[in-house]
FIPA-764837 format. One record per atom (N, C-alpha, C, CB): chain; residue in three letters; residue number from 0; x, y, z; atom name. Coordinates in pm, 1 decimal. Each point is the difference from the previous one (the first is absolute). Glycine has a CB too. Layout:
N
[atom A,ALA,NUM,[X,Y,Z],CA] ...
end
This chain:
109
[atom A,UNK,0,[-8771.2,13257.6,18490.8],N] [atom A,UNK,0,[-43.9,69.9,117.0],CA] [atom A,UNK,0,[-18.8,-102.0,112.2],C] [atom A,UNK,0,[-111.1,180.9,-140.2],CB] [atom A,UNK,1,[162.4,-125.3,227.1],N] [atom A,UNK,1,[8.7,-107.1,154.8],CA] [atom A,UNK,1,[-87.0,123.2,93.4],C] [atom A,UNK,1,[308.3,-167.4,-7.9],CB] [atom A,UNK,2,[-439.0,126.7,67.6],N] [atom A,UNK,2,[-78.0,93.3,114.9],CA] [atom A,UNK,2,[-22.6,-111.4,52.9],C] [atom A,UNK,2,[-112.8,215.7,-79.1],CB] [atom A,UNK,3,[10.1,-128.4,246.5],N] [atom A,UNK,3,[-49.7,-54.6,97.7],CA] [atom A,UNK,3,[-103.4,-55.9,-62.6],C] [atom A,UNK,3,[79.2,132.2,168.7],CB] [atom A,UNK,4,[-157.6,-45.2,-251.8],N] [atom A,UNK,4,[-144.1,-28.9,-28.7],CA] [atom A,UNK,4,[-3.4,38.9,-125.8],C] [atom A,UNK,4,[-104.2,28.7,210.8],CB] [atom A,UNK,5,[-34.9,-31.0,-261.1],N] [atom A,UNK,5,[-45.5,16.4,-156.0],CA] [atom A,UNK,5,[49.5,139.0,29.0],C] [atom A,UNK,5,[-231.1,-167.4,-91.8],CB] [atom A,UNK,6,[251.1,197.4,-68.8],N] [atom A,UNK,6,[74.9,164.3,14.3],CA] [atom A,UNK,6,[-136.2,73.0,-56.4],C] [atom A,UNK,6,[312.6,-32.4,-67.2],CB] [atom A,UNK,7,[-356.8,116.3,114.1],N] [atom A,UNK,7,[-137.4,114.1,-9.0],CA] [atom A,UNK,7,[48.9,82.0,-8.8],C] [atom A,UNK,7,[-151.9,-52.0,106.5],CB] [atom A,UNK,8,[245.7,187.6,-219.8],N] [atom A,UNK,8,[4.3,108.7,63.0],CA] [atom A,UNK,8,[-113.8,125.8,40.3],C] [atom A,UNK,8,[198.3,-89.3,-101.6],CB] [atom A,UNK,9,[-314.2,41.8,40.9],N] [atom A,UNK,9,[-120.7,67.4,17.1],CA] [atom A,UNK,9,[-64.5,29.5,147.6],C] [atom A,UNK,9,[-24.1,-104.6,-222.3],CB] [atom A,UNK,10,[18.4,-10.4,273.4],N] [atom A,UNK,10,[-26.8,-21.9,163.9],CA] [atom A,UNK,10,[137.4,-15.8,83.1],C] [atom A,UNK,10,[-231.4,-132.4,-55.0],CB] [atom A,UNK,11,[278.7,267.3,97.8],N] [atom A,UNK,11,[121.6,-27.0,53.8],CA] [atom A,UNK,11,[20.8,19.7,149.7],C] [atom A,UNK,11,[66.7,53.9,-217.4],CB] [atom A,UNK,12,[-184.4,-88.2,224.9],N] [atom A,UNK,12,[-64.3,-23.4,150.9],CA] [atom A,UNK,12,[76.1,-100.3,92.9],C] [atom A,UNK,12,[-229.3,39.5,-105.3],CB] [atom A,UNK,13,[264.3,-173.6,74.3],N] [atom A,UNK,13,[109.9,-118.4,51.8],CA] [atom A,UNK,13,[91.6,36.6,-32.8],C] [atom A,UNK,13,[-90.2,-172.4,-6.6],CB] [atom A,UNK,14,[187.7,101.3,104.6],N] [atom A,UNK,14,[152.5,21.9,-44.9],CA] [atom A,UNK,14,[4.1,-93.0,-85.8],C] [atom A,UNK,14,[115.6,80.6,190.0],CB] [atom A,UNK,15,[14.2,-78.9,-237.6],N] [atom A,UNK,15,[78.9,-93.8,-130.6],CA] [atom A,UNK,15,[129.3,28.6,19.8],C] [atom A,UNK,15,[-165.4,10.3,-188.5],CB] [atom A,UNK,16,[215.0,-84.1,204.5],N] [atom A,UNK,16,[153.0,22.0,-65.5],CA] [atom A,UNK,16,[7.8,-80.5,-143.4],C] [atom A,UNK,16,[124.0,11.6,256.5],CB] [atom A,UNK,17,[-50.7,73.8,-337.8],N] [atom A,UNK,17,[12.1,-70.8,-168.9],CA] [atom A,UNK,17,[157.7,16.1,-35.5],C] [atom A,UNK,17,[-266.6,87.8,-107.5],CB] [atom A,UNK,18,[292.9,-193.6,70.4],N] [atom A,UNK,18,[165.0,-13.0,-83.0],CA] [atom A,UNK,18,[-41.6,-9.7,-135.5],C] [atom A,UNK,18,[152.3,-142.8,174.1],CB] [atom A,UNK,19,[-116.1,228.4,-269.7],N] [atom A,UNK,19,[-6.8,19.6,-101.4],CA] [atom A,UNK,19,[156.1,-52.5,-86.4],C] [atom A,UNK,19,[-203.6,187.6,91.2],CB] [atom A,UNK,20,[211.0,-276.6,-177.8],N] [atom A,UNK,20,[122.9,-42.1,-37.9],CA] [atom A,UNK,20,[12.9,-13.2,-137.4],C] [atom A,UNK,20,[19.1,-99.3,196.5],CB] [atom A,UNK,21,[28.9,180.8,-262.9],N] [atom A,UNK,21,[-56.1,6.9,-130.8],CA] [atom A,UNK,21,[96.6,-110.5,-117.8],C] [atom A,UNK,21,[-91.7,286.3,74.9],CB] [atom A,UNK,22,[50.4,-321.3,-170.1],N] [atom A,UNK,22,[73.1,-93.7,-16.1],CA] [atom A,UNK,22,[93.4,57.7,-145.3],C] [atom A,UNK,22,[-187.2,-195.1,139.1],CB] [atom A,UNK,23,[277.8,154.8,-200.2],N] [atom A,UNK,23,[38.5,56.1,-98.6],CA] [atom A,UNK,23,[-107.9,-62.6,-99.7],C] [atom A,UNK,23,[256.7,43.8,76.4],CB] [atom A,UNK,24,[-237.9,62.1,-193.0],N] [atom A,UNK,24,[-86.6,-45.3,-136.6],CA] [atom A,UNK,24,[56.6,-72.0,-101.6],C] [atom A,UNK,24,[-105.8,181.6,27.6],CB] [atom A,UNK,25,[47.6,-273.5,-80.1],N] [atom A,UNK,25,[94.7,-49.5,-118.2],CA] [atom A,UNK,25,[-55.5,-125.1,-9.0],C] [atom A,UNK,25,[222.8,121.5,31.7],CB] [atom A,UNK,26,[-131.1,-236.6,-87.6],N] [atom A,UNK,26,[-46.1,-103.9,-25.2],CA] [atom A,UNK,26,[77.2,-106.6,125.8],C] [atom A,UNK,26,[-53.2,82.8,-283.4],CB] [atom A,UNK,27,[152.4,-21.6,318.7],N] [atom A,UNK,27,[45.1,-89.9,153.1],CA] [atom A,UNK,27,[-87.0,30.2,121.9],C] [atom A,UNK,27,[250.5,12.0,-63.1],CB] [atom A,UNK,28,[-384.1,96.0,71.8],N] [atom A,UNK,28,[-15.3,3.2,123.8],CA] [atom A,UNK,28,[-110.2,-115.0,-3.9],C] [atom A,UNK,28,[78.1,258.9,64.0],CB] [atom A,UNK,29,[-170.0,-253.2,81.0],N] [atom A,UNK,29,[-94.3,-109.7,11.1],CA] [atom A,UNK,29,[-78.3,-16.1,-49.4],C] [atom A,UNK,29,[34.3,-5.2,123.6],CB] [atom A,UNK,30,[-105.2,135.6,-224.9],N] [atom A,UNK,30,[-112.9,-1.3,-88.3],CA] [atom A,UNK,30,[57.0,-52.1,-140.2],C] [atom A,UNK,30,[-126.1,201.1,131.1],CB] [atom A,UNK,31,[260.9,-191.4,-131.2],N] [atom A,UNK,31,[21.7,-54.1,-174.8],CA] [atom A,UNK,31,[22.5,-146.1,32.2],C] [atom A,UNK,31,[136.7,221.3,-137.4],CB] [atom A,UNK,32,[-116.8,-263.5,257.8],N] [atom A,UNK,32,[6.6,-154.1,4.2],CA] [atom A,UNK,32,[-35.5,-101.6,-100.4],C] [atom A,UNK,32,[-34.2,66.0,192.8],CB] [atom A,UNK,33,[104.9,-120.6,-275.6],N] [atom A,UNK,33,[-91.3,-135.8,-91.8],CA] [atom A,UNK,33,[13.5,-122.6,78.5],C] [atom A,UNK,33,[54.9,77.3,-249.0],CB] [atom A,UNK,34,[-164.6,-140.1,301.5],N] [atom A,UNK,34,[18.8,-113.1,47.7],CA] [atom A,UNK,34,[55.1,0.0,105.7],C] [atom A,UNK,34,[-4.5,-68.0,-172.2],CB] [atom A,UNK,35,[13.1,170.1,270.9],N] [atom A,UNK,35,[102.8,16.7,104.3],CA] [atom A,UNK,35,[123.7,62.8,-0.8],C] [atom A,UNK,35,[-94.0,-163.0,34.9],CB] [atom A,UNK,36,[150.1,165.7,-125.4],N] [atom A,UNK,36,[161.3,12.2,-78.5],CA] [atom A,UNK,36,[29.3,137.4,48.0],C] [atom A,UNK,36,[-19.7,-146.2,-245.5],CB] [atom A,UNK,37,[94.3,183.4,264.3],N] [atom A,UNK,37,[52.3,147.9,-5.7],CA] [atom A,UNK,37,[26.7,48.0,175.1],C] [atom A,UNK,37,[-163.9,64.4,-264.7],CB] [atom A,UNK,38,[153.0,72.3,288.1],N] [atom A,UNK,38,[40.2,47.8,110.4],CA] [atom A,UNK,38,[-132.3,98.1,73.5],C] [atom A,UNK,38,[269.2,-21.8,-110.3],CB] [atom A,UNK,39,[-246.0,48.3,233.7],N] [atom A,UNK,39,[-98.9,73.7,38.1],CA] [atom A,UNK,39,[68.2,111.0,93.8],C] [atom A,UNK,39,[-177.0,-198.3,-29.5],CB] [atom A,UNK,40,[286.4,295.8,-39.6],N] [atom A,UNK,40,[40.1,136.5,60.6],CA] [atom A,UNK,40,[-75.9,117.1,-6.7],C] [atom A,UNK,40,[186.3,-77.5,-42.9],CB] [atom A,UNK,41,[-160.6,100.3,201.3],N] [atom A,UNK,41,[-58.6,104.1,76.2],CA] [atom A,UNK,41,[160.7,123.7,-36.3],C] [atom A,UNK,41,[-204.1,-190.4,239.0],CB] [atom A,UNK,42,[115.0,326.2,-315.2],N] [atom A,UNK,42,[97.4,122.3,15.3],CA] [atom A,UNK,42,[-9.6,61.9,73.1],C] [atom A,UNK,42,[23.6,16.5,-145.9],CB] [atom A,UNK,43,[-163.9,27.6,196.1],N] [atom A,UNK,43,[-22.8,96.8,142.3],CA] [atom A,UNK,43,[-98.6,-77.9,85.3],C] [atom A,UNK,43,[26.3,245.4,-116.6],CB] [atom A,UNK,44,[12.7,-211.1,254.2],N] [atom A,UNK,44,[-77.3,-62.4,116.5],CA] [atom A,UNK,44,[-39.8,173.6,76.3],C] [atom A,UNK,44,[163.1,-310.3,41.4],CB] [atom A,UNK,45,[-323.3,293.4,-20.3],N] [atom A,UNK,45,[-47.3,116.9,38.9],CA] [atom A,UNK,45,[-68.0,-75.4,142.1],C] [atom A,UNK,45,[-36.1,158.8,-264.1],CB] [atom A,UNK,46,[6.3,-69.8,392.6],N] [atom A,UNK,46,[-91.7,-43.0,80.0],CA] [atom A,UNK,46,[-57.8,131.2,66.4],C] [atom A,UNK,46,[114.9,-235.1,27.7],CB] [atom A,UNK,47,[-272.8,194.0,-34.3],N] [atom A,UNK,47,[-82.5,98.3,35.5],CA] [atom A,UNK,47,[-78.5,-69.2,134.0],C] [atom A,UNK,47,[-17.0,114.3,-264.5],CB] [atom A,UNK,48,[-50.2,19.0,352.4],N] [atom A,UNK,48,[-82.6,-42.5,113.1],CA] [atom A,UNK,48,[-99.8,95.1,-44.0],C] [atom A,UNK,48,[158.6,-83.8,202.6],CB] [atom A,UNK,49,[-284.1,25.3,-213.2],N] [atom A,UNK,49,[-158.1,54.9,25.1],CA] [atom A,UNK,49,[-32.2,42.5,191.6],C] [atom A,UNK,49,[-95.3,-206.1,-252.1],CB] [atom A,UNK,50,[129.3,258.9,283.5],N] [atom A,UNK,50,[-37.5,31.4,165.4],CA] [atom A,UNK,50,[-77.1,128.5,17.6],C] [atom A,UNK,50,[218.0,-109.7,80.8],CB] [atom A,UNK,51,[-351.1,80.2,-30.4],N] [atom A,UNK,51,[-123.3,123.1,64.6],CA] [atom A,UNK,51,[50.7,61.8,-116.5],C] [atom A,UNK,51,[-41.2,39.4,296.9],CB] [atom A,UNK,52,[-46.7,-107.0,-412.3],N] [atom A,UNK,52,[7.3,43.4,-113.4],CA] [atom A,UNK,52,[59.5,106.7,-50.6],C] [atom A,UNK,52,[-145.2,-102.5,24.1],CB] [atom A,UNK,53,[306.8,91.2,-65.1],N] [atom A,UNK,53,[120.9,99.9,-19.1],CA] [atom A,UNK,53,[49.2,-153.7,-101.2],C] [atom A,UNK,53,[68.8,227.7,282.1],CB] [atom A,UNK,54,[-49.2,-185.3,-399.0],N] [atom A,UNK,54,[81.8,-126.6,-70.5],CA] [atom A,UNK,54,[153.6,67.0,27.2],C] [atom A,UNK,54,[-197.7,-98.9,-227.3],CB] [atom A,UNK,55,[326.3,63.7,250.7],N] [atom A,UNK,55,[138.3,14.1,3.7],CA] [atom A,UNK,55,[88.3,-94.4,-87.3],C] [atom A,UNK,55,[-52.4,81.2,219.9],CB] [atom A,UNK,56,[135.7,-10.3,-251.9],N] [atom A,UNK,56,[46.5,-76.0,-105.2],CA] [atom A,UNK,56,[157.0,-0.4,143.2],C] [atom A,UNK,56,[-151.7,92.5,-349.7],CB] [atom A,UNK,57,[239.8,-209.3,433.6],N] [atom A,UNK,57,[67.7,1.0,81.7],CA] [atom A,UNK,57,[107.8,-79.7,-77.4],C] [atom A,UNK,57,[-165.2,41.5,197.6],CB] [atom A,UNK,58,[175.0,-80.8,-273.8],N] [atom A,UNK,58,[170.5,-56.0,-82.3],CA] [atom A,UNK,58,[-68.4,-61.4,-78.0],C] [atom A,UNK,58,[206.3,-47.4,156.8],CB] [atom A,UNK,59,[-17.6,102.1,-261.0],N] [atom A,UNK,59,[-39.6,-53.1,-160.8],CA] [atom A,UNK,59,[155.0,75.4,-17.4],C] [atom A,UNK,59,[-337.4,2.9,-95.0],CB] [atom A,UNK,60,[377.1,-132.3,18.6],N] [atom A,UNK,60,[141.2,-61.0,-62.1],CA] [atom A,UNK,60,[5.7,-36.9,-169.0],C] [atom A,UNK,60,[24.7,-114.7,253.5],CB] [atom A,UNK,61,[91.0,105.0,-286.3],N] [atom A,UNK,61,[36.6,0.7,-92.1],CA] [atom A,UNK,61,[134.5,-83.7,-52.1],C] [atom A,UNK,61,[-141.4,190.5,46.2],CB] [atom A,UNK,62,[210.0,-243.9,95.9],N] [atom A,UNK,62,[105.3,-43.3,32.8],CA] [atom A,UNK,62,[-2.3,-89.7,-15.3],C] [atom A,UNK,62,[42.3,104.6,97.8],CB] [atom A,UNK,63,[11.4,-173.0,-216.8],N] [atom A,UNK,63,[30.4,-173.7,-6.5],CA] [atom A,UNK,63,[-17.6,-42.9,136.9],C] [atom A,UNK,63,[184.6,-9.1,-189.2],CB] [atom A,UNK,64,[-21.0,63.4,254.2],N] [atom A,UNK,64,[22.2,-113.8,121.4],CA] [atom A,UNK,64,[-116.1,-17.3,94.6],C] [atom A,UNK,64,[241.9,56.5,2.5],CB] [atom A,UNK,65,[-323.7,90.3,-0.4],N] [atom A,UNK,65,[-124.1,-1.5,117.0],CA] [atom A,UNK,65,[-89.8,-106.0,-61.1],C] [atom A,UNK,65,[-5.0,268.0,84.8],CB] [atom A,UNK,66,[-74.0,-269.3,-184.4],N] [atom A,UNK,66,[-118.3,-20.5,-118.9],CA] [atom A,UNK,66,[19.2,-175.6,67.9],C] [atom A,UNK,66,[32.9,225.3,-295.4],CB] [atom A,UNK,67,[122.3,-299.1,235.2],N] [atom A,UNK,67,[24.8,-118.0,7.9],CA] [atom A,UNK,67,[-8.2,-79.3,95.1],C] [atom A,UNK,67,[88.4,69.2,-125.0],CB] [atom A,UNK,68,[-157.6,8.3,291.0],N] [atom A,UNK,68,[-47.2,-62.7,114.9],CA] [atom A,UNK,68,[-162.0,-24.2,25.9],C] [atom A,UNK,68,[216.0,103.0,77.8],CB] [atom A,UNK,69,[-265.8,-61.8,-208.4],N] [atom A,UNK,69,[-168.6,25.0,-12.3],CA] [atom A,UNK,69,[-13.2,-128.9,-83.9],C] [atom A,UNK,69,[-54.1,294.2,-6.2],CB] [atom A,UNK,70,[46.1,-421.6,39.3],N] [atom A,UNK,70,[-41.0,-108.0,-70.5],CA] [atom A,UNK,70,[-138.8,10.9,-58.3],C] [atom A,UNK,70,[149.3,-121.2,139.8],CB] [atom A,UNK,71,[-206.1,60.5,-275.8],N] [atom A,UNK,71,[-87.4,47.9,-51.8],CA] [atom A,UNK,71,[-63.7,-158.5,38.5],C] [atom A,UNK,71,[85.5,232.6,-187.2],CB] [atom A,UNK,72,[-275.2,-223.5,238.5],N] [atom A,UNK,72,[-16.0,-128.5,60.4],CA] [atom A,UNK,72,[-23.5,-53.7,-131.3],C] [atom A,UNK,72,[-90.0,30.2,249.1],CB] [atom A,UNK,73,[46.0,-141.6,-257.8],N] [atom A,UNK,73,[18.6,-118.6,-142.9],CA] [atom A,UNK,73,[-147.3,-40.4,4.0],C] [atom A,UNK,73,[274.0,-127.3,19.0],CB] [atom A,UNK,74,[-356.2,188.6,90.8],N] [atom A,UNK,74,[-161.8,-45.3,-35.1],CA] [atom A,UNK,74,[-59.3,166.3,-20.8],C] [atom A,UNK,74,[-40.1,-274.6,184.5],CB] [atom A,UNK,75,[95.7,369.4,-246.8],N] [atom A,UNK,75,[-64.2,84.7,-44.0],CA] [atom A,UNK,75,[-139.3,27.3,-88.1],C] [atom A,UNK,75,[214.6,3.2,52.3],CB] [atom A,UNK,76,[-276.4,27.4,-30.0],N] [atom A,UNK,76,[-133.4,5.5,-90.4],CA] [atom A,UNK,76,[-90.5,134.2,-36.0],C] [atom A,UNK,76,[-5.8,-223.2,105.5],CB] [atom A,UNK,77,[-68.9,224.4,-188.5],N] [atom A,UNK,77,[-81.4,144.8,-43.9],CA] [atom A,UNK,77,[-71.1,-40.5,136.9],C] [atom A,UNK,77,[-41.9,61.5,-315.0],CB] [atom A,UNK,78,[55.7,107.7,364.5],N] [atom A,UNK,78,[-101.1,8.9,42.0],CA] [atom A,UNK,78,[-42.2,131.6,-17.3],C] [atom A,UNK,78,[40.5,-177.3,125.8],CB] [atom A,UNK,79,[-186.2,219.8,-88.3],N] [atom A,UNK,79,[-61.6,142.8,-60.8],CA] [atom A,UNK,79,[43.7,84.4,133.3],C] [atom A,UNK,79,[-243.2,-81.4,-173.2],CB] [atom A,UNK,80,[223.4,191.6,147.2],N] [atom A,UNK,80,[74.4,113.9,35.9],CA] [atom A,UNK,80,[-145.4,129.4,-49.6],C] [atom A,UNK,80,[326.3,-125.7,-55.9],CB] [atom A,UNK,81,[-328.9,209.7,180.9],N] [atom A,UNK,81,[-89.4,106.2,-25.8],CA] [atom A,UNK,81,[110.0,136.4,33.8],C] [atom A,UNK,81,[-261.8,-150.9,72.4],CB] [atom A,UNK,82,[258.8,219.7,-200.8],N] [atom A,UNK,82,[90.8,99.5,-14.1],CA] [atom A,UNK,82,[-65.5,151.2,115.2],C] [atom A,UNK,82,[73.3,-120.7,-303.6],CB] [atom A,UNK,83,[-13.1,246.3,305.0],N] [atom A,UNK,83,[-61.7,74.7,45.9],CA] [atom A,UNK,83,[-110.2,91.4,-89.5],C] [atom A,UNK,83,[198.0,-36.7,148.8],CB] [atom A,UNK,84,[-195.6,34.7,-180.0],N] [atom A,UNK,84,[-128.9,19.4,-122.5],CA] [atom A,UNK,84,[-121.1,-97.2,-27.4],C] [atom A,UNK,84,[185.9,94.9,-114.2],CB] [atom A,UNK,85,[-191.8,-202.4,173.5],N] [atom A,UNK,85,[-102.9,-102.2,22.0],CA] [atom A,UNK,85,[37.1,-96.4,-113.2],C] [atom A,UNK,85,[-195.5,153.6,107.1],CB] [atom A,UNK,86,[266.4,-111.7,-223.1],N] [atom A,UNK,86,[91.1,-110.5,-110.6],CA] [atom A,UNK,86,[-11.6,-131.0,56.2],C] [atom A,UNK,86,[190.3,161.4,-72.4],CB] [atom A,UNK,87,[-252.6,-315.5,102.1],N] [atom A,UNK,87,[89.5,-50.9,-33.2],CA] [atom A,UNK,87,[66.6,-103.0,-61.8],C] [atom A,UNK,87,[-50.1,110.2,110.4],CB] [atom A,UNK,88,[202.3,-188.7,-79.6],N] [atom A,UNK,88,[53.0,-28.4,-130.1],CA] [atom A,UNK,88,[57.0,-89.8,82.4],C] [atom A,UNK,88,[24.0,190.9,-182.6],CB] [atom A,UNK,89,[21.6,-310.3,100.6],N] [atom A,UNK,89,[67.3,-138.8,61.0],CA] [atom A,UNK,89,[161.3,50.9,-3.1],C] [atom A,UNK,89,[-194.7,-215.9,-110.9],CB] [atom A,UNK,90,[245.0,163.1,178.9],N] [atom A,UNK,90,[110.8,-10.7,23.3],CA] [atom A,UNK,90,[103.6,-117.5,23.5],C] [atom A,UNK,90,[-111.1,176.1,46.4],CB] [atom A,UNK,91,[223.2,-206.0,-35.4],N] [atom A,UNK,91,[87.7,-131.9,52.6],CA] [atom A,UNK,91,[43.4,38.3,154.0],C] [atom A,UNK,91,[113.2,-68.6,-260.3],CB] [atom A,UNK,92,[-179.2,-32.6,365.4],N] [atom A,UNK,92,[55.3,8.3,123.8],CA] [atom A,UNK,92,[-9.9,-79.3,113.4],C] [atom A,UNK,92,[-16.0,170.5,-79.4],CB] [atom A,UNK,93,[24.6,-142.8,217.0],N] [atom A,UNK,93,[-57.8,-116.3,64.7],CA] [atom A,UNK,93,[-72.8,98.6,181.4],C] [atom A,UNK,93,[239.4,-251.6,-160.1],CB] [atom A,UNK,94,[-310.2,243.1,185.4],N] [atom A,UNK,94,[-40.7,26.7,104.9],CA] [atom A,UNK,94,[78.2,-124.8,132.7],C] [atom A,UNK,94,[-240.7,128.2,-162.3],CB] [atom A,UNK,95,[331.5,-57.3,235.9],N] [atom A,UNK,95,[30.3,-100.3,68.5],CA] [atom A,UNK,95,[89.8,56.9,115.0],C] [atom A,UNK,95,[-31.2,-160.2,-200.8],CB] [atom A,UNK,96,[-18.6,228.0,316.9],N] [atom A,UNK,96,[42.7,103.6,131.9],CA] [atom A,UNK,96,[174.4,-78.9,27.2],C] [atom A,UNK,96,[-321.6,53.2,157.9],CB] [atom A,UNK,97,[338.4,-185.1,-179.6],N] [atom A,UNK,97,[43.3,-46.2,63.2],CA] [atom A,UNK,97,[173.3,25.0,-56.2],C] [atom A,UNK,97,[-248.2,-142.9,69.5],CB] [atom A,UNK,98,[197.3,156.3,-248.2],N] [atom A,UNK,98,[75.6,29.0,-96.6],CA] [atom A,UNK,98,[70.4,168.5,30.4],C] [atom A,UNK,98,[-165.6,-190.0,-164.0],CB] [atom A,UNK,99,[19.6,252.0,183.6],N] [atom A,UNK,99,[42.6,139.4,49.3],CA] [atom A,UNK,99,[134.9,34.2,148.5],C] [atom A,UNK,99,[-294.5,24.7,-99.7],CB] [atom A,UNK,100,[229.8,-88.0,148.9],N] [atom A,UNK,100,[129.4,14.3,99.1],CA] [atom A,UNK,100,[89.7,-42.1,40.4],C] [atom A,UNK,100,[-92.4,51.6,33.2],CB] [atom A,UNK,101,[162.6,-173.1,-106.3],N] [atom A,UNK,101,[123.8,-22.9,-100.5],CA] [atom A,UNK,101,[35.7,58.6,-51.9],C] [atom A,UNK,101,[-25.9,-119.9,-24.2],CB] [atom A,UNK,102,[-34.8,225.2,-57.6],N] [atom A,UNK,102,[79.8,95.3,-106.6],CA] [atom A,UNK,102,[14.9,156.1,70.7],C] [atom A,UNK,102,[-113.8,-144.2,-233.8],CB] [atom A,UNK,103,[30.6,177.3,320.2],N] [atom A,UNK,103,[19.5,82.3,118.9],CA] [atom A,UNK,103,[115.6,-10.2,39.7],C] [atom A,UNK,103,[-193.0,-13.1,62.9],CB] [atom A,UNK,104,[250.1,-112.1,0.6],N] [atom A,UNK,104,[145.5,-33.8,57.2],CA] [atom A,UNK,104,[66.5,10.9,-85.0],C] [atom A,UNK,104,[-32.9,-130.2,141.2],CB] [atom A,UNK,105,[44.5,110.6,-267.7],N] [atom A,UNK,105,[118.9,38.3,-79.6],CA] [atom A,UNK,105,[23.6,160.6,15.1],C] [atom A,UNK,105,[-46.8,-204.2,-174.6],CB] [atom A,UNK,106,[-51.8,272.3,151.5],N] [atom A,UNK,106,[50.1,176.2,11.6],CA] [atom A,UNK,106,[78.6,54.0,134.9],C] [atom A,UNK,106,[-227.4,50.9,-136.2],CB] [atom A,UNK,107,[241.1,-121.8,218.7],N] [atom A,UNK,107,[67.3,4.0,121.7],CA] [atom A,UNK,107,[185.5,13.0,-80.3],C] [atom A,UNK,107,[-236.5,-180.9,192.0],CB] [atom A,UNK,108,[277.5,274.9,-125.5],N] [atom A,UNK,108,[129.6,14.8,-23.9],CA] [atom A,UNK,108,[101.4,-138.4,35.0],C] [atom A,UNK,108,[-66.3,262.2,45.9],CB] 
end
């Protein structure tokens, strides 16, 4: 997950923009890593906006060729996450606006 800010869906009072990038499962993605080793593929790239609290879900792919312009950053880390139900639960991601609208410009035709 790539957002502006900590992701709250409980208080959806601030905006956020969130890239959601899910990674494949298995033993090649970034969580089966041994020692570093292996791969870290993204199958779907989703992006949502939190605005005057309305969550939108505004693109989400599936497309190799699209997916393969969403570089995954290499200082990723847990971070916690408050679900809409008040849940919450750690996650892998990075808070970083700057990241966000870089990947904004890719959805541009």
């Amino acid at each position: 997950m790539v957002s502006d800010r900590d992701v709250d869906l409980k208080d959806i009072s601030k905006d956020n923009r969130i890239f959601v990038l899910c990674m494949v499962q298995g033993s090649l993605a970034a969580g089966g890593r041994g020692g570093g080793i292996g791969e870290r593929t993204v199958s779907v790239v989703s992006f949502f906006k939190v605005v005057s609290g309305k969550v939108e879900k505004v693109y989400g792919t599936e497309e190799r060729e699209k997916i393969e312009r969403f570089e995954i950053p290499f200082y990723v880390a847990r971070i916690p996450m408050t679900l809409r139900d008040g849940t919450e639960m750690m996650g892998y991601g990075v808070v970083e606006p700057e990241l966000v609208d870089r990947y904004v410009a890719l959805l541009a035709p």
